[in-house]
C-alpha positions in Angstrom: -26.3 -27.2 -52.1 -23.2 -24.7 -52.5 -25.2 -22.2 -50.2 -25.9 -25.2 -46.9 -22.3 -26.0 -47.9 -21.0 -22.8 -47.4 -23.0 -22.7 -44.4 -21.5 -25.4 -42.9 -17.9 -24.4 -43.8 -18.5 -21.1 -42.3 -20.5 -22.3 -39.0 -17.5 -24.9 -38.5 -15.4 -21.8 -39.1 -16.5 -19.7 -36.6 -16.5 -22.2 -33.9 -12.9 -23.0 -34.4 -11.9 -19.4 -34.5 -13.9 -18.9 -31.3 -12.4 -22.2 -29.8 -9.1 -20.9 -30.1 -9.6 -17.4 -29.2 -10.7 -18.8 -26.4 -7.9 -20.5 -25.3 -5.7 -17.9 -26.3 -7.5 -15.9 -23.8 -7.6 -18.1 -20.7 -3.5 -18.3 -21.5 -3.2 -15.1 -21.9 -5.2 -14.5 -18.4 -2.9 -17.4 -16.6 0.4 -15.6 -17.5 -1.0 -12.0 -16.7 -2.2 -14.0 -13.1 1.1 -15.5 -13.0 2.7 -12.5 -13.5 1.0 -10.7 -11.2 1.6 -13.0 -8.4 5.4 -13.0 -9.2 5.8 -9.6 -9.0 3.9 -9.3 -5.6 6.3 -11.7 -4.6 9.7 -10.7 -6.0 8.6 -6.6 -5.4 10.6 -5.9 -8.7 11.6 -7.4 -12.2 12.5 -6.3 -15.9 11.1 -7.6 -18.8 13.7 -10.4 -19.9 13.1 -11.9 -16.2 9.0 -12.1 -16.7 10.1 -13.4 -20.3 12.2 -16.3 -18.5 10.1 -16.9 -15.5 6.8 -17.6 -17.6 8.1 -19.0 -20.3 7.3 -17.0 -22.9 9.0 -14.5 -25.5 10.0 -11.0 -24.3 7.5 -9.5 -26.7 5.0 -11.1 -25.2 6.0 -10.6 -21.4 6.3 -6.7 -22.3 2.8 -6.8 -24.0 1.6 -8.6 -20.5 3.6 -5.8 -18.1 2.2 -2.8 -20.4 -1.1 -4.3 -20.0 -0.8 -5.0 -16.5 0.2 -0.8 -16.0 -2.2 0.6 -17.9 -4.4 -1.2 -15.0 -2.1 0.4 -12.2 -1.1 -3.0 -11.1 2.6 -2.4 -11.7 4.5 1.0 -12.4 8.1 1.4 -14.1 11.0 3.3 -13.1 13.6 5.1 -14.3 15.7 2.0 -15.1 13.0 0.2 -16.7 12.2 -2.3 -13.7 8.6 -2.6 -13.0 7.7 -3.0 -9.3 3.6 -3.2 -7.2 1.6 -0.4 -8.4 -1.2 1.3 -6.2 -4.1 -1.5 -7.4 -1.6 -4.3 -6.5 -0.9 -2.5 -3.2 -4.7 -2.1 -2.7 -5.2 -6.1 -3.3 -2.6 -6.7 -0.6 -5.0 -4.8 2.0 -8.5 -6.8 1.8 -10.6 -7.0 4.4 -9.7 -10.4 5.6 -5.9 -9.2 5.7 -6.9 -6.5 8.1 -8.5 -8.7 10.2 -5.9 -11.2 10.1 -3.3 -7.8 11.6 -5.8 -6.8 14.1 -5.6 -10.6 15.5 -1.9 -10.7 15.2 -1.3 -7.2 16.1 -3.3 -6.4 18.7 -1.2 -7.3 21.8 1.6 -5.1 20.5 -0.9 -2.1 20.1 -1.9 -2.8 23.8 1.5 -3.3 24.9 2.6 0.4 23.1 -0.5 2.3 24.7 0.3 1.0 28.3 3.8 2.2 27.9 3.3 5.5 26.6 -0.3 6.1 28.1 -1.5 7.2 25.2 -3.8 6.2 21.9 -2.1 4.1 19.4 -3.5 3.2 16.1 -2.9 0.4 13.7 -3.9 1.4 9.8 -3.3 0.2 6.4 -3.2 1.7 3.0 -6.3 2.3 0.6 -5.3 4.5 -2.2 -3.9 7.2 -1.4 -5.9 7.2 1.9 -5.2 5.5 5.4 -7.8 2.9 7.1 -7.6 3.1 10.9 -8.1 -0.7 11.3 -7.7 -1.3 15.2 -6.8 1.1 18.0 -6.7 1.1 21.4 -7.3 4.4 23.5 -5.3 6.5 26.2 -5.9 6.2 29.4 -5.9 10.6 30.2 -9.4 12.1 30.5 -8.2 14.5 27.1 -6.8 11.8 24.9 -7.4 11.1 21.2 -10.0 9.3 20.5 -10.3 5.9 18.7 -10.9 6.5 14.7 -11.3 2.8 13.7 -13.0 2.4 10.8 -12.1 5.9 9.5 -10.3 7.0 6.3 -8.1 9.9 6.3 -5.7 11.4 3.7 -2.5 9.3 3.6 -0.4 12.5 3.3 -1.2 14.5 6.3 -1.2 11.2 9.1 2.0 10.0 10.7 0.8 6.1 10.1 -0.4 7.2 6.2 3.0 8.8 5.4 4.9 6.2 7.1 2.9 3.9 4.4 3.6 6.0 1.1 7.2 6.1 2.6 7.6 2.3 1.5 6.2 2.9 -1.9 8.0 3.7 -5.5 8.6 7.0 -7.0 6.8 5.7 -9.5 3.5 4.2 -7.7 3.6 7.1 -5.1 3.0 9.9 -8.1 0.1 7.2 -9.6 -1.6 8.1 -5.9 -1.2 11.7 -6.8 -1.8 12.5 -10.7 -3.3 15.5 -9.8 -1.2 16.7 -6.8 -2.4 16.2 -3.4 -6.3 16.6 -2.2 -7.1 19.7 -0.8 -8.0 19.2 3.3 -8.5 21.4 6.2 -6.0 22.9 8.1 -2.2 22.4 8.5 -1.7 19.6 5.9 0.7 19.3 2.8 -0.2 21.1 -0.1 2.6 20.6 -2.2 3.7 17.0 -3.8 7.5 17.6 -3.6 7.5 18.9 -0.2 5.6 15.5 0.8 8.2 13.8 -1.3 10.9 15.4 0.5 9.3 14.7 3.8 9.1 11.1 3.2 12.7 10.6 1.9 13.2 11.9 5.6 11.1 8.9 6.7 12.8 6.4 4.9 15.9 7.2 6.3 14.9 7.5 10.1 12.2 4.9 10.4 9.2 6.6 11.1 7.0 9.6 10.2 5.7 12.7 11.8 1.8 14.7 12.2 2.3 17.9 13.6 -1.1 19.2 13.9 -1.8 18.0 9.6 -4.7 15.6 10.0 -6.6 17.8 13.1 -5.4 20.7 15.2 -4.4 19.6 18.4 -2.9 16.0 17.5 0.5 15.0 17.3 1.3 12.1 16.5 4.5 9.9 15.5 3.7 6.7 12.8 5.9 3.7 11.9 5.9 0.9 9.5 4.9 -3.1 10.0 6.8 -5.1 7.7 6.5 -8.8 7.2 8.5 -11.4 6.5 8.6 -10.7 2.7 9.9 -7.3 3.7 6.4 -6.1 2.5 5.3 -3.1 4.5 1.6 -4.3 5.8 0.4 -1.6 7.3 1.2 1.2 10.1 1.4 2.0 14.0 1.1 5.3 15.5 1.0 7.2 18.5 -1.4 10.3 18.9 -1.2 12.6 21.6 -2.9 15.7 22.3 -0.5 19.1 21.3 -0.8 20.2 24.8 1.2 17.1 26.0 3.4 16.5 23.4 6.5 19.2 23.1 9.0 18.4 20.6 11.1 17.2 23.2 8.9 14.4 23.7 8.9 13.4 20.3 12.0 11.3 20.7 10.6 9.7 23.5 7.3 8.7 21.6 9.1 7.5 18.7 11.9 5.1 20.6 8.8 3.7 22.2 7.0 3.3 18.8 9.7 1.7 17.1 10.3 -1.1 19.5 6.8 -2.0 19.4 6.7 -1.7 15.2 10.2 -4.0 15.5 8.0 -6.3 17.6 4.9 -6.6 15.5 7.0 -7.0 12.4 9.2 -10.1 13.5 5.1 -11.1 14.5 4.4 -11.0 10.7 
């Protein structure tokens, strides 16, 4: 008798500790979702605003955001504001998103080439490389050729740099914990000098490839920001060396920067 009692006791035991658990769990999985989606939305918060937007106590909201870095979904700053890390960044670039800017996007790539007669490219982000997600090709018999489809280093491409431009201190240095890939020919091969180049970015508008990604190319990227003030993805121009002196950078880049302007009030 004691040991089918005991039994029982136990068994009914279990299945209320697992019934709980359980819900603990899914609750603690809608407030990291919850959280998640806020922070994609509001690009930055600190801990005592996660507390108050979910409802919950600042212990716990910290325990959520610590969990939700170690998975490079956010990263912290200096002044202890966490903001979209790399796999959050990722997320925002699915396939179905890049089809959804080719559709959109398209016209404005178009539009670009037939001014400029020459290639222009629309990418997006993917780690700490750049997808070429549409194109559309120069009309010279020595142009560059379409790359859609291809992934290149982020760092040594006008469109990739133009991307990691819009990105953290913080979330920028999760791309690169081990310094920057090794790749052929003229490209970066130091972290701070990239960091220094893309400060440079920032505060022009667009980014520069001067021979980095393939000898021969020059090319001038710029970013596509939506209505959120995300930054969606990236338009360049890429021209061959031959045609492209650095006094007709500035002409490339005005060019580029009304058509970005352009796709971005399309977003």
């Amino acid at each position: 008798m004691r040991n089918s009692s005991t039994g029982r006791n136990s068994s009914t035991g279990r299945n209320e500790s697992t019934g709980s658990d359980r819900t603990s769990a899914a609750t603690s999985v809608d407030k990291a979702l919850a959280l998640v989606l806020l922070i994609n939305e509001v690009q930055q918060i600190r801990v005592s605003e996660a507390a108050e937007a979910l409802g919950v106590a600042r212990s716990t909201a910290h325990r959520l955001l610590t969990q939700l870095r170690a998975r490079d979904f956010v990263v912290q700053d200096g002044q202890r504001v966490y903001r979209p890390g790399p796999a959050l960044e990722q997320l925002n670039s699915t396939p179905v998103r890049r089809l959804d800017l080719r559709r959109e996007l398209h016209d404005h790539l178009l539009n670009c080439s037939r001014r400029v007669s020459e290639t222009v490219h629309l990418m997006v982000l993917e780690g700490n490389g750049v997808r070429f997600v549409d194109g559309v090709e120069g009309p010279h018999p020595l142009r560059v050729g379409l790359r859609t489809g291809v992934i290149l280093p982020a760092h040594c491409t006008a469109g990739g740099k133009a991307l990691l431009a819009a990105l953290s201190p913080d979330a920028l240095k999760a791309l690169y914990p081990r310094g920057l890939p090794r790749t052929n020919g003229n490209a970066l091969t130091s972290f701070a000098v990239l960091s220094r180049q893309l400060a440079t970015a920032r505060r022009r508008g667009y980014a520069t490839n001067i021979e980095e990604s393939e000898r021969g190319i020059t090319a001038v990227g710029c970013p596509i920001i939506d209505a959120r003030r995300h930054t969606v993805g990236a338009m360049a121009i890429a021209v061959p060396s031959v045609r492209c002196p650095r006094s007709r950078i500035a002409e490339l880049v005005e060019e580029l920067l009304r058509a970005s302007n352009a796709a971005s009030k399309e977003m």
